[in-house]
C-alpha positions in Angstrom: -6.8 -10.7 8.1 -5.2 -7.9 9.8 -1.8 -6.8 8.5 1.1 -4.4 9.1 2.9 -2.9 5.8 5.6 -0.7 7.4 6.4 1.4 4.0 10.6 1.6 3.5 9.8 5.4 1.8 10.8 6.4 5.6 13.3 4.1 6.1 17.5 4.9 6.8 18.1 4.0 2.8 21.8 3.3 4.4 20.5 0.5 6.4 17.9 -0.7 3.9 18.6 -4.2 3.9 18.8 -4.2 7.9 15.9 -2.4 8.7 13.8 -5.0 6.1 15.0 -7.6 8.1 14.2 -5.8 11.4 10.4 -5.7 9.9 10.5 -9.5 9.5 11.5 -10.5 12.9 9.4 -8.0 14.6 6.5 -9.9 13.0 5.3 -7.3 10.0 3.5 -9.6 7.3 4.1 -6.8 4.4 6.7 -4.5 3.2 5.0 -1.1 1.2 7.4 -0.4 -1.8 5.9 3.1 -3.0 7.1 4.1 -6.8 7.1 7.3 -7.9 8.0 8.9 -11.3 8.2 12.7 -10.7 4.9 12.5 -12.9 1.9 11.1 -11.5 3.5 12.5 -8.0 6.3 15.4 -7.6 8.5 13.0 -5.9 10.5 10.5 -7.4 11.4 7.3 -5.3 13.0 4.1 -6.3 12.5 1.9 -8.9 13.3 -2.0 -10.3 17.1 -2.0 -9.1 16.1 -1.4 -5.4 13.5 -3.9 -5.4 15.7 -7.0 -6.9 18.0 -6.2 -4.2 16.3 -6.1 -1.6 14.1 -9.3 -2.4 16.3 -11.4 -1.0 16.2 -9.8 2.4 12.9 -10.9 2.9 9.9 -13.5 2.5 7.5 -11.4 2.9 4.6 -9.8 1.3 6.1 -7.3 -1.3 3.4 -4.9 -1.6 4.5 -2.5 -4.6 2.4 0.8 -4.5 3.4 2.5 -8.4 2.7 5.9 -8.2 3.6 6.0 -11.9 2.5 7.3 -15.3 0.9 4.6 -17.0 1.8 1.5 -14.7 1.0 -1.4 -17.4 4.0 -0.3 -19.1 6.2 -1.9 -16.4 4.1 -4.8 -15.1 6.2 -7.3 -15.9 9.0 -6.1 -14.5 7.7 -5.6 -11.0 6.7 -9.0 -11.6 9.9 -9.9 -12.1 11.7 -7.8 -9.5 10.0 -9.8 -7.0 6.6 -8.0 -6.3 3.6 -10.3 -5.0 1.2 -7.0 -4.8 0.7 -5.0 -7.4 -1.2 -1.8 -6.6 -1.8 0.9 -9.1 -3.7 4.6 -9.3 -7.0 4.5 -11.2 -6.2 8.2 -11.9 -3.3 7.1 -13.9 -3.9 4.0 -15.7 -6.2 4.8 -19.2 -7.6 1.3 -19.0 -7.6 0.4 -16.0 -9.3 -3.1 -16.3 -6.5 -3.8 -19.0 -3.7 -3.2 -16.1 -5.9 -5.1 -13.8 -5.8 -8.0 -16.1 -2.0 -7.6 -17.1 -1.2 -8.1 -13.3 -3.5 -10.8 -12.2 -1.7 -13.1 -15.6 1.8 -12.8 -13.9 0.1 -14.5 -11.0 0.2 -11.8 -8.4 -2.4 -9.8 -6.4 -3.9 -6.9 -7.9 -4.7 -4.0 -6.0 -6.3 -0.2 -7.4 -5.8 2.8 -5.0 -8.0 6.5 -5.2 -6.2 9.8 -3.7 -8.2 11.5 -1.6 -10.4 13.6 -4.2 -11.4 10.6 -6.3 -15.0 9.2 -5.8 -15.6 5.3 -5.0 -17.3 5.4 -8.2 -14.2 4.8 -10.3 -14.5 1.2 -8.6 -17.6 0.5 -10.1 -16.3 -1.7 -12.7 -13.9 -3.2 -11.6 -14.3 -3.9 -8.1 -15.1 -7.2 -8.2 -11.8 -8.4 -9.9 -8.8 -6.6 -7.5 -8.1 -8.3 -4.4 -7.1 -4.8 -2.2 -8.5 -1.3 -2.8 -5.9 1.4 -1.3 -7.7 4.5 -0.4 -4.9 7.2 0.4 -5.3 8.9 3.5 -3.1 11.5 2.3 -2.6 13.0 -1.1 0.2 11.0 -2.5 4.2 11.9 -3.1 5.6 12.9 0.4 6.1 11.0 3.8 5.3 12.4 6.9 1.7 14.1 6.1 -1.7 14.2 8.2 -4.3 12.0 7.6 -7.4 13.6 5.9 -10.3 13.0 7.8 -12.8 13.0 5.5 -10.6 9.9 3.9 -12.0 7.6 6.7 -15.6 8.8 5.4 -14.2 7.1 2.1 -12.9 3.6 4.0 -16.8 3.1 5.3 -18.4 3.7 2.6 -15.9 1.1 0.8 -16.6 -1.5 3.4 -20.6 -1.0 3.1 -19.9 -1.2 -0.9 -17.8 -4.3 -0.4 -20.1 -6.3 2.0 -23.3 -5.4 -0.4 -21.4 -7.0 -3.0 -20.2 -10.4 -0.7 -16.8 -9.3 -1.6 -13.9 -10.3 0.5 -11.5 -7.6 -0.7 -8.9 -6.5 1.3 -9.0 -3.0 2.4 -5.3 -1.1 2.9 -4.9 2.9 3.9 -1.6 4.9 3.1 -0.5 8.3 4.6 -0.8 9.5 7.8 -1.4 6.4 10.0 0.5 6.7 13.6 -0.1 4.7 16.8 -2.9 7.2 17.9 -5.2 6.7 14.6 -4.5 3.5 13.6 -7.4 2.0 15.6 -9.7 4.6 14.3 -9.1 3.7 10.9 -9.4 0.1 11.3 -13.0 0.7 13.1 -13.7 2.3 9.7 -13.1 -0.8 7.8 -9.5 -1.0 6.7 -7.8 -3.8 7.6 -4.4 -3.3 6.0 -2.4 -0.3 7.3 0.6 1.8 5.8 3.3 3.4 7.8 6.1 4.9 7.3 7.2 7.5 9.6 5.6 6.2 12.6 7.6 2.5 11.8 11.2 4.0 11.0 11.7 6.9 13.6 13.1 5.3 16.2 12.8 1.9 17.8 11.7 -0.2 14.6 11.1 -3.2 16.5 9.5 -1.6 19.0 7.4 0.4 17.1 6.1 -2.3 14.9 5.7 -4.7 17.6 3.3 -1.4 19.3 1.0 -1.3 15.5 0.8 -5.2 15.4 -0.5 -5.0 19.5 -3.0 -3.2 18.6 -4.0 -4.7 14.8 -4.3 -7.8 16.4 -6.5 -6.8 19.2 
């Protein structure tokens, strides 16, 4: 399925709770939490507190990006903060099929995202058990960046790896998506898509309503 995860990193952190909502009744199916430590990334972002509160502002899909140190650490309190997708950096978990593991036994979807530079070949093992692979279209830490191209090399090659395989894993891209690209990057395989700045500035109804017109065909 097609889906729409507008990604509150861009969002008026004033109107937080408003603008969630506004993503609801515009019809957005996902809402991209992005975590950051000041380690794994130079940025540092929200954390637990932000996502409890905000929880109850809407039903849908909170999917929970950690751009963290070690994200197994804190598994079960995403868990308990209200996260349904858990999506953490192969370059920063030293086992990752451990933190694979620790997230699909709290009974949420598991998801493993590569930065630009790192092959599809850190998939090989573990492919099979994540629902969603997040290949970053941008290296990760700031909003507002231009999508690598050679990322969308990256998405096809993940597509061809997951139909070899008769997987049905989920496909999401992060950084850089607007209204002019977005087809584009679907045509390359990825059929959940990140934004941020293109969502939030301006018209956020209007805006999502303009992604999900042309997600949905």
């Amino acid at each position: 399925m097609n889906c729409l995860s507008p990604s509150i990193l861009a969002a008026d952190f004033s109107r937080l709770g408003e603008q969630i909502r506004e993503l609801d009744e515009a019809g957005a199916q996902y809402v991209h939490i992005d975590v950051m430590d000041g380690m794994f990334v130079p940025s540092i972002s929200f954390g637990l507190p932000v996502i409890r509160s905000i929880r109850e502002c809407s039903e849908r899909i909170f999917d929970v990006h950690l751009m963290i140190e070690e994200p197994i650490r804190f598994i079960s309190d995403f868990a308990d903060a209200g996260a349904d997708l858990i999506t953490v950096h192969a370059e920063s978990c030293r086992h990752l099929d451990r933190t694979i593991d620790a997230i699909k036994e709290k009974g949420l979807l598991a998801g493993v995202a590569l930065n630009p530079a790192t092959p599809l070949s850190a998939l090989s093992c573990v492919l099979s058990k994540v629902d969603m692979v997040l290949i970053m279209t941008v290296n990760p830490g700031f909003g507002g960046q231009s999508l690598i191209p050679y990322t969308l090399d990256k998405v096809r090659d993940l597509k061809k790896m997951i139909d070899t395989y008769g997987l049905k894993t989920d496909i999401e891209v992060d950084g850089g998506i607007n209204l002019s690209n977005v087809e584009e990057t679907m045509a390359a395989g990825a059929n959940i898509i990140v934004a941020g700045s293109a969502v939030f500035r301006g018209n956020v109804t209007e805006n999502v309503e303009s992604f999900l017109k042309i997600i949905h065909g």
